[in-house]
C-alpha positions in Angstrom: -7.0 32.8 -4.6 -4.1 30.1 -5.1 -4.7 27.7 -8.4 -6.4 24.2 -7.3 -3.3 21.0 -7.7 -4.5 19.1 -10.3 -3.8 15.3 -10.6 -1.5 16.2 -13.6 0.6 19.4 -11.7 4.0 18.6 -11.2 4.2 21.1 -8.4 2.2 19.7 -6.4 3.6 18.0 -2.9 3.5 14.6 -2.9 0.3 12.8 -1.3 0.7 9.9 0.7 -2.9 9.0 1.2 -4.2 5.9 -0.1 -0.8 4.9 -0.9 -0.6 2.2 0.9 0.4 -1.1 -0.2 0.2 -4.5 0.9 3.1 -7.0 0.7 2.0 -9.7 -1.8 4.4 -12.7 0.2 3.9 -13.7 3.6 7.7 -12.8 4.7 7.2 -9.7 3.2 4.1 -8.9 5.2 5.6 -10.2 8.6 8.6 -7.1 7.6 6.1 -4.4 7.2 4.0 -4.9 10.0 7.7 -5.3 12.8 8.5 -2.2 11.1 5.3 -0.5 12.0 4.3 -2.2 15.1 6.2 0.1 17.1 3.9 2.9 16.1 0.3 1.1 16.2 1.1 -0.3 19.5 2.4 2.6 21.5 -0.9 4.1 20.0 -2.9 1.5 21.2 -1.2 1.9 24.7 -2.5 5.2 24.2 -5.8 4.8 23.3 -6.5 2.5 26.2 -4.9 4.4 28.7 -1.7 2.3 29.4 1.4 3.9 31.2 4.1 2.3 28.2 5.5 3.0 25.4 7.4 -0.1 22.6 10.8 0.7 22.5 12.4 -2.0 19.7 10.2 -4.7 17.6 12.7 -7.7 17.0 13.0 -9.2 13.9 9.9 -11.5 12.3 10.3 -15.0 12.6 8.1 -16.7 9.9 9.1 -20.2 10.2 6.1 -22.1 11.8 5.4 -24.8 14.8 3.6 -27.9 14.2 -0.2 -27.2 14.7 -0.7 -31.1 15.0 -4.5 -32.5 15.8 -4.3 -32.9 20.0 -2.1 -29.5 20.3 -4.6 -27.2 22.2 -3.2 -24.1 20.1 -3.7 -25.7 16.8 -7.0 -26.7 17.7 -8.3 -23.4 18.8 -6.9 -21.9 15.8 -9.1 -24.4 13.7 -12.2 -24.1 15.5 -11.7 -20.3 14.9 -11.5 -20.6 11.4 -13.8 -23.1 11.1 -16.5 -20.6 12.5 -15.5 -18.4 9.9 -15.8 -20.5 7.1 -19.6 -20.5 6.3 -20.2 -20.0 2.3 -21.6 -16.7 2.5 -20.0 -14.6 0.3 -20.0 -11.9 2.6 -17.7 -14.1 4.9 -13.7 -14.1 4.6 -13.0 -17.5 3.8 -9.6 -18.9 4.7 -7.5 -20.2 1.5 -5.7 -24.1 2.1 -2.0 -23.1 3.0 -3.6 -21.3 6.5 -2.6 -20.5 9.4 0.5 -18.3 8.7 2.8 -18.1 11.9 4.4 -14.9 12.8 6.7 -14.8 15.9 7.7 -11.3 17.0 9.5 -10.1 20.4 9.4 -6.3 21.5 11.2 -4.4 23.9 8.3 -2.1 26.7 9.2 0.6 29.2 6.8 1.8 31.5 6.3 5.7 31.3 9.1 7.7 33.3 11.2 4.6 33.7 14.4 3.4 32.3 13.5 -0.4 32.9 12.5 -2.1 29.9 10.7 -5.4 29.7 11.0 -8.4 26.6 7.4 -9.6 25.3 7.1 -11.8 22.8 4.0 -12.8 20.5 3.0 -15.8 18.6 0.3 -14.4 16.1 -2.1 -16.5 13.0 -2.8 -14.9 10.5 -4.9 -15.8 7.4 -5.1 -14.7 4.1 -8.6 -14.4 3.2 -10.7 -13.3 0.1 -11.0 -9.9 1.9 -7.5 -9.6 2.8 -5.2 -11.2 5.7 -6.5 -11.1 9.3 -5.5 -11.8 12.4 -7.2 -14.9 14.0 -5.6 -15.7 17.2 -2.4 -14.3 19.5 -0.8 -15.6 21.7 2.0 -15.0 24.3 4.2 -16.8 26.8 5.7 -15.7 30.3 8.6 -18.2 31.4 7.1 -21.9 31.6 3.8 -20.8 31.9 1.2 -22.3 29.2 0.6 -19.5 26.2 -1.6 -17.2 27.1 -4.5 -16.4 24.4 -4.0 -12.4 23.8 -6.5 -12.5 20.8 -8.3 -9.5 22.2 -5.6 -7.5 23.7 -3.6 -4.6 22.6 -1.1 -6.2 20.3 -4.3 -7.8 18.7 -5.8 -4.4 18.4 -2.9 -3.1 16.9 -1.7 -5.7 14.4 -5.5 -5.7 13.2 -5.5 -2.0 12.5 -2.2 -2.3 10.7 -3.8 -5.1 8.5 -7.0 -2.9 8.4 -4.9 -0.4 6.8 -2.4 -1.6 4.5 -4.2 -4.9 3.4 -8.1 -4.9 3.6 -9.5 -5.4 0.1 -12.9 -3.7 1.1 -11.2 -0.7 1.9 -11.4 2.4 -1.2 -7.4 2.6 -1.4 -7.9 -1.1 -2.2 -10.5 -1.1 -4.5 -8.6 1.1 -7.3 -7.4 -1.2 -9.1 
């Protein structure tokens, strides 16, 4: 019978469980999750049965658009967050410096097909006591007014990325 690895063997392989880490700086975040979107998204295509696969994630664009009282985005964003501020403790609270804006374009191609198509995503994200989360998505197709995609597959996917690298409920999380 082979000898069990102990925490202090040096031959054993490396293990990559629970080793996750979320940035601590909101540029840093928006990095990590382009450079892993690819992944969580063609998954989620998978999971829900679409026919396409994410070919390139742009580059992050952190710098943010005026959320001004009137602007129908900025609004829904605060009513959001507003029915998520209730002083339960159980409740993620969002901190002052909310909503972080996250721009990100990706590259799609249809299964079997060489044609690819350019999406890209306005996402909010807030850092709360329980870790960031998504609160809204949105995207845009030519003139058209943004379209609320808070429940669609790049939702799904950027919230299982945060569910994984950056929930503070989570037991890779509460080692420290």
């Amino acid at each position: 019978m082979p000898a069990i690895a102990s925490a202090d063997n040096p031959n054993r392989p490396p293990s990559y469980i629970n080793k996750r880490v979320c940035p601590s700086n909101f540029p840093d975040l928006s990095k990590a999750i382009a450079k892993d979107l690819q992944g969580y998204l063609t998954r989620t295509y998978t999971r829900l049965g679409f026919k396409s696969q994410v070919v390139a994630v742009g580059a992050p664009e952190v710098e943010p658009l005026s959320l001004a009282a009137g602007d129908s985005q900025g609004d829904a964003y605060r009513r959001a967050i507003a029915a998520n501020s209730a002083p339960d403790a159980s409740k993620a609270i969002a901190t002052a410096d909310d909503p972080k804006q996250l721009f990100i374009s990706l590259l799609e191609r249809p299964a079997g097909k060489l044609d690819t198509t350019k999406k890209a995503y306005w996402l909010f994200l807030t850092n709360t006591r329980r870790g960031w989360r998504l609160a809204m998505a949105f995207t845009r197709i030519g003139n058209s007014p943004p379209q609320d995609v808070s429940d669609g597959a790049i939702a799904d996917a950027v919230r299982t990325w945060l569910r994984d690298y950056c929930d503070r409920n989570t037991f890779c999380h509460s080692l420290a």
